[in-house]
Structure formats: structure tokens, C-alpha cells
N, C-alpha and C positions, 0 to 999 in steps of 0.2 A: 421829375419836378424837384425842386431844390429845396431844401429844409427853410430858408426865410421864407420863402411864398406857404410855404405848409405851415407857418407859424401862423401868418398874416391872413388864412384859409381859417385855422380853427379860433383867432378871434373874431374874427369877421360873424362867421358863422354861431360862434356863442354871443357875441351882443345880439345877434337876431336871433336867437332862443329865448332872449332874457326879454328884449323888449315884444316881442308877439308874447309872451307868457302876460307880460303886464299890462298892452291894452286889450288883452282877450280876459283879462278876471282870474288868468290862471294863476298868478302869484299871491299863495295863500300861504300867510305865514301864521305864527302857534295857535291864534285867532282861532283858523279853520281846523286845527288837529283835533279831531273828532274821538279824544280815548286816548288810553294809553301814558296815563300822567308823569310828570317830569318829576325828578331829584330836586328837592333845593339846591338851588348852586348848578345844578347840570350845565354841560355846555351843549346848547343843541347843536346841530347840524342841518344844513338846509339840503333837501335833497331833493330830486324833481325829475323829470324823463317826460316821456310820450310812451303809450299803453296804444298798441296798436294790432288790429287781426282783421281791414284796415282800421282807421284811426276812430279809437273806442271812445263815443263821447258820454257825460254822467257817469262813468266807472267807479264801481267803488275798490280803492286804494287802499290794503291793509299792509302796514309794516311792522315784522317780527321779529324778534329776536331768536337769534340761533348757537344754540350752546357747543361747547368745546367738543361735547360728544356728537353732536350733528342734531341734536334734539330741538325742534322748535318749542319757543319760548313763550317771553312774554308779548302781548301787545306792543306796539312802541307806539302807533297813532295812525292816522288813517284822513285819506281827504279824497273827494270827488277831482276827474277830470273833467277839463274846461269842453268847447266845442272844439276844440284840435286834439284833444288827447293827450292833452299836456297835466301835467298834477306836479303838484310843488308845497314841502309844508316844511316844519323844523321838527325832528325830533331827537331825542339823544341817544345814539349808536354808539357801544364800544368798542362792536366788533362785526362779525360775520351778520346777514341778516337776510330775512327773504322778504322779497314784494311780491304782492299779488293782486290782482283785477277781477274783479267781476260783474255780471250786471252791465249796464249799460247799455249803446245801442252802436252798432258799426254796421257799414254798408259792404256787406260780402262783393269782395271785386271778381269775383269768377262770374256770379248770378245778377250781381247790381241788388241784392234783395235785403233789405234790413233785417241785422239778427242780434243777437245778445250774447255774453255771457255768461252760463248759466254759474249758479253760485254754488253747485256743487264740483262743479270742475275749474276754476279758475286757472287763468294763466301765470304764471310765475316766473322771480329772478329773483337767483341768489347773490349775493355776492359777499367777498371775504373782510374787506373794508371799506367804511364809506370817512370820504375826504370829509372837510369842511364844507366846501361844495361840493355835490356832486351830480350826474348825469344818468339814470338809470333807465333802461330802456324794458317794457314788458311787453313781450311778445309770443308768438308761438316757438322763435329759434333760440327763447331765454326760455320759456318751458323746457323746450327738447335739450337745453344741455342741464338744467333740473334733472330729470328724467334719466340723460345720461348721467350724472354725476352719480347718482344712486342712494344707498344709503350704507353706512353713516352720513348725512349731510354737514362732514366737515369741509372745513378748507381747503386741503389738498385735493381732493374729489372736487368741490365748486370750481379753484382755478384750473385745472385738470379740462373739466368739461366746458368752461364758459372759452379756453385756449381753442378747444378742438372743435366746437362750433364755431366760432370766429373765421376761424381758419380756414373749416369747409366750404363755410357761406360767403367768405370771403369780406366779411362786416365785423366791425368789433358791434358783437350784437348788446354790448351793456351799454358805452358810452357812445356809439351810435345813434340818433334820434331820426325813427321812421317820418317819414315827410307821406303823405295821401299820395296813390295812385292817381291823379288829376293833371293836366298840360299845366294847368296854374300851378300848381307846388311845383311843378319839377322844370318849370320856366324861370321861380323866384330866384332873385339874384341873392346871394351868396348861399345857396343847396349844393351842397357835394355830390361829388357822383359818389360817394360812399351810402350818402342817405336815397338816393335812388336805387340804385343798387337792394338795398336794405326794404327797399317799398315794393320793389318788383320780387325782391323771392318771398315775401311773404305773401303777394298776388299768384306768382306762381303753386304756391300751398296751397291756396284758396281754391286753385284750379286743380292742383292733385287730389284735394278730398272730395273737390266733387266729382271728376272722373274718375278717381280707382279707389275710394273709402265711401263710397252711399252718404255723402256730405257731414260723415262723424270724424271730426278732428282728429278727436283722441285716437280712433282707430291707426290712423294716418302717424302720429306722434310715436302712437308705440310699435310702431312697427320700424319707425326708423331710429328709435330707442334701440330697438333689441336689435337691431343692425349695427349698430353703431358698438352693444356690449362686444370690449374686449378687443377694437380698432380702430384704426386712424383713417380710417377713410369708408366712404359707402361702398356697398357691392356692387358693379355692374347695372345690377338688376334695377336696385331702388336710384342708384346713381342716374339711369339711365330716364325713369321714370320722372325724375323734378327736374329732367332737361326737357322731356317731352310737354311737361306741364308747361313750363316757361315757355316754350315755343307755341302751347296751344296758345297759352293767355297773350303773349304779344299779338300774334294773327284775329283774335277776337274782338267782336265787336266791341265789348267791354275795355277794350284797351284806352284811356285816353290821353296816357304820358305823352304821346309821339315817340315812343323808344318803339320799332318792330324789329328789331334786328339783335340777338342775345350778344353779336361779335360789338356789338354799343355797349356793352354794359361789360364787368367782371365777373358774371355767373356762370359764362360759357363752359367754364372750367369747375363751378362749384359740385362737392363733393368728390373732388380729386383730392390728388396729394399735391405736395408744392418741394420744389429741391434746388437747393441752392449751392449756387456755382461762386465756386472763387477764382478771378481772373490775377494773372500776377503776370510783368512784363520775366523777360531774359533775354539774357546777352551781355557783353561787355561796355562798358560807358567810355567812353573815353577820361582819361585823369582828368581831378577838376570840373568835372562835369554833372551837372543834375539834371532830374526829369521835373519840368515845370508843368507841363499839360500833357493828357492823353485823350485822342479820340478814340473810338474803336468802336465796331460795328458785327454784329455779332449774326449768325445764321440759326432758326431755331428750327427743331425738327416738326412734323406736323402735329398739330392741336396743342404745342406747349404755348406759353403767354406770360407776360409780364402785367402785375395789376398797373390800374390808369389809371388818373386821376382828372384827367380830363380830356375828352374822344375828339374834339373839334380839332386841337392839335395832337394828340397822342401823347402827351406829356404824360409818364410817368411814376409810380408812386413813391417819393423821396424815403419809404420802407421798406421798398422792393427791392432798390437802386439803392448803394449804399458805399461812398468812399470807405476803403478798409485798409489795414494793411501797412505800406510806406505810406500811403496818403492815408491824413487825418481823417476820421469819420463825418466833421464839423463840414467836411469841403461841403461845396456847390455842386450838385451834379445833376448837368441839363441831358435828361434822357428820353429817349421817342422810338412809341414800338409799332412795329408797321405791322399790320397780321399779313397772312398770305394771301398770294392770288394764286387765279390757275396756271399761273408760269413761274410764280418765285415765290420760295419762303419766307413767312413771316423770320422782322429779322428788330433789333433792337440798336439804337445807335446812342454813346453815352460821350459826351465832352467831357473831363473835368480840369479845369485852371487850379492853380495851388500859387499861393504867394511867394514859398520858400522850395527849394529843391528838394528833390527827394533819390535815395537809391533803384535800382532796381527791384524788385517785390513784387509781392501780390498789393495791389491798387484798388480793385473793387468786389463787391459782393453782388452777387444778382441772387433773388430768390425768383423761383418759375413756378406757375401753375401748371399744375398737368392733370390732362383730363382722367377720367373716373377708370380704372384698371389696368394705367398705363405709368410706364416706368422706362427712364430711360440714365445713360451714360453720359458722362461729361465728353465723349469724343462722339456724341451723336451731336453735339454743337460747335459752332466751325464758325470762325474768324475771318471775315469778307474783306475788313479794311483796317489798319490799325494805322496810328501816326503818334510820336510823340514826339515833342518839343523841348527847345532848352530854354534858359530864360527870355533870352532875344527872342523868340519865336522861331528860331531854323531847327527843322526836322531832325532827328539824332537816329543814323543811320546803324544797325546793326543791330536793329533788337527785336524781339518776337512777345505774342501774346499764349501764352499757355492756359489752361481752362482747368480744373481740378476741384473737388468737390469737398 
């Protein structure tokens, strides 16, 4: 998918944060900041997210400050979430900071059974700066990279862990905003598949504690905590178990997204690693000649994937798919990943047009999910079709597509 549509996706999708914040009551500003008093002269910061394990309503919202040695701090203020799980207030951040949730009431989507947050275990998110605005999301997968970051809770430990849960779960789980497990949320028009995505493995948790942790969270958390101490990826084991879970939760009566199928979503892959490939043309140009466009269509070995950004068409995510190289990283790049069937491999196919010519080179970046234990070679992926173009649009014969990582 192309970086203007992905621009035009996250305003879209931020005016309708902004406005369900403000006809649901959620937009509380210094008014509602319950503690935590200001500086003369401070400049606050408006900060806000969704609190979700699913969507935790009445939570109560504490923000703290967090010192250089990773030490929690002061108070900074504190506000309830609305009926969405949304909390929004100002307070004055200089730096690094934790949130936290507790209390409240959320509808367990494993069981359907209402439960709470008890206020001796709260869930939590760190993070190392907060904007003027910002988006913070508290969850169980902002807990677990808590949890992994460890302690000292500085900075480099926060972005460390908030990078490697992202990355597994396949969600930037801070500035991601959990949307409810319901056909209505995940029906709304401008919802990302990243926030569904982000709804369903937290559903998925929901179903792993209660089939393999006796329905204690924390159990569950630190066991993928101390999986997690000291690598970049889950083991097999637990890897293998929050696929199981996703797959129970999708088949279950409790399901009401209309998502049953994990190859719909970008978790299929979650808790794997991801590797990225650099495609670069060769061969000789003729004199005076440039490359204006490239198609090319790529073969992928089994279970690797490319993140989506939306399944209806397969269009994929303008993060994953990336002009590099001779071509400017700004291009346009219209890409679609097929997954496989029982006769053919999944395979990825990527246009890009360029205004001005360019040499030969490496032209694009592909990053690949890859499932949980699995590792593979840039000659385990194979080049089905390639074309490129001169300015006029005729084919420029004599060149190849080489793969290298």
C-alpha cells in the first residue's frame, strides 16, 4: 500500500479517535486530572490511548514519572476511562513515564464473563517521550514489554522492549488503539487492520490464560517474560501455544469479529522473527537509458508473509514494502501478497513508477514475517516475473532481479 494512502489511513483514523473521545465524555482535560499538580508556567501535554484486556471501562489512570536511573517517580495526574476505554487528560511530562490501569470492569473475551482490574497488579506502559499529543495504549502486550524491559526502567531497556513487542505482535502496541472484539468495531469504517489485529491477540491472551494459566494473567505474562529474557523471538513452545490460543478463540463461540481464519489477519506469524530482503536490478542499460518503473513478483517459501494492511485486496503494508536504494524511498509502491494454496506459493507482487530515471541498483526493501523457529535464506526466495521500463513505457531488455539480504 502506498505511503499517501497510509497518510490519509492515520488521519482518518485519528479524527475518529478524537471525535468518539468527545461525544463519549472521554475528552477530559486539567479539569479531570485528579492529583499530581502542575509548575507555574508548565506546559502540559495532552495524552490519551485506550486501556484494554478487552476494553476496560471506569479504569482508573495513573501517570508517573520515571527518573533517569529507571526509578518511578512522581505522580503526574490520573483520570478515569470513558465506556470505550478511552482516558484522555493534560499533564506535564519531561520525560520518560509509566501508565497504568486498574480497577474497572472489561468483558473477558475468552469466557464473555465480566472481570476487573485488580489494583494490586495493574497493567502498564512505559514510554521514553511523550509528544504534545500523544497516543498511549495500556494493555497486556504494554505490560509484557514492561516486564520485559526489566529493571533499571530506563530508556534504552523501555525502547528495547516496547521495539520487540511490536515487532512479535506485529502492532506498535503504544500508539496502536485497541478497538473491542465485537463485528460492530471491527465493521467501523476507518478501523485499521492493525487495530484489529491488536484486538484479536489480546482475545487471543484472554484464551491462553484461560486454557493453559487457570485464568491468572500474570501467570501467563511472566512466563512469556522470562521467555522472552535475553531474545528476540518466542520459543517453539510458547510460540506455538498463542497460535493455538488464536485459533481456539477464532473457532469459538465467543468469536464476534467475523475474522475465523488467522491467514485474515497478521498474527499468523506472530512471535516469529521478520528478515528483510534487498531486491537490487543487474545488467547493463543501454547508453542514455534509465529505469522508470519496476514490476516484479516474487515467490515466498512456506509459512514466510508480508504484513497487510488490508485483506479484501491484499494490499500491503507501505512499512514492509519500502522503495530503497536507486529509487527514492518517498516512491509509491503499489504491492499485493497472495498467501498460498495447495498448488502454488504464496508470492508478493510490487509495481513502482518513479517520475525521473534511475541506474541500476538495489530498488526495494521487503521485510518478511517468519513463523516461530524458522529461519530462512535470501535464495529460498525466487523471482517469478520481473519487468522494467523506460520512460516511454517499453520494456528494457537485459536485466535481472537479484535478492540479498
Amino acid at each position: 500500500m502506498g505511503k499517501g494512502l497510509n497518510v490519509c489511513a492515520v488521519l482518518v483514523v485519528g479524527m475518529a479517535g478524537l471525535l468518539a473521545g468527545c461525544s463519549a465524555g472521554g475528552f477530559q482535560g486539567p479539569e479531570n486530572n485528579t492529583g499530581g499538580g502542575t509548575a507555574p508556567n508548565a506546559v502540559l501535554k495532552r495524552v490519551g490511548g485506550t486501556a484494554s484486556k478487552g476494553i476496560i471501562q471506569n479504569g482508573n489512570v495513573e501517570i508517573y514519572a520515571l527518573a533517569s536511573n529507571g526509578a518511578v517517580g512522581a505522580r503526574l495526574g490520573g483520570t478515569v476511562t470513558n465506556g470505550f476505554g478511552q482516558y484522555t487528560t493534560s499533564v506535564n511530562i519531561t520525560g520518560a513515564a509509566l501508565f497504568t490501569v486498574s480497577g474497572g470492569s472489561y468483558l473477558d473475551e475468552a469466557t464473555g464473563q465480566p472481570q476487573t482490574i485488580p489494583a494490586t497488579a495493574p497493567l502498564r506502559a512505559a514510554t521514553t517521550t511523550v509528544a504534545g499529543t500523544m497516543q498511549v495504549a495500556i494493555t497486556p502486550l504494554t505490560e509484557l514489554a514492561v516486564r520485559a524491559a526489566g529493571t533499571p526502567l530506563i530508556a534504552t531497556r523501555i525502547d528495547s522492549a516496547n521495539k520487540l513487542i511490536s515487532k512479535l505482535f506485529k502492532v506498535d502496541i503504544l500508539t496502536t488503539q485497541p478497538i473491542a472484539a465485537t463485528a460492530s468495531d471491527f465493521a467501523e469504517v476507518g478501523t485499521g487492520q492493525e487495530q484489529k489485529d491488536y484486538a484479536l491477540a489480546l482475545a487471543a491472551f484472554s484464551q491462553m490464560v484461560r486454557d493453559y494459566y487457570g485464568g491468572n494473567l500474570d501467570a501467563c505474562l511472566a512466563a512469556y517474560g522470562a521467555d522472552l529474557a535475553g531474545d528476540s523471538t518466542l520459543s517453539p513452545d510458547l510460540g506455538q501455544r498463542f497460535q493455538s490460543s488464536l485459533s481456539a478463540y477464532l473457532a469459538s463461540p465467543q468469536n464476534q469479529t467475523g475474522v475465523t481464519d488467522a491467514a485474515a489477519t497478521n498474527l499468523a506469524n506472530a512471535g516469529g522473527g521478520t528478515m528483510t530482503l534487498h531486491l537490487a536490478t543487474a545488467g547493463t542499460l543501454a547508453p542514455g537509458s534509465s529505469i522508470y518503473g519496476i514490476t516484479v513478483r516474487l515467490a515466498f517459501p512456506p509459512g514466510a508473509s508480508v504484513k497487510v494492511t488490508d485483506f479484501a485486496y491484499r494490499q500491503t503494508d507501505a512499512l514492509a514494502v519500502v522503495a530503497s536504494g536507486v529509487f527514492p524511498s518517498d516512491l509509491y509502491t503499489m504491492g499485493v501478497f497472495q498467501p498460498a494454496s495447495q498448488t502454488a506459493p504464496a508470492t508478493l507482487t510490487v509495481s513502482i513508477p518513479q517520475a525521473t530515471g534511475s541506474p541500476t541498483g538495489e530498488f526495494l526493501t521487503v521485510v518478511c514475517d517468519l513463523p516461530v523457529g524458522v529461519s530462512y535464506l535470501p535464495s529460498d526466495f525466487g523471482v517469478l516475473w520481473f519487468k522494467a521500463v523506460d520512460k516511454y513505457g517499453a520494456e528494457i531488455a537485459g536485466l535481472r532481479v537479484e535478492i540479498g539480504q
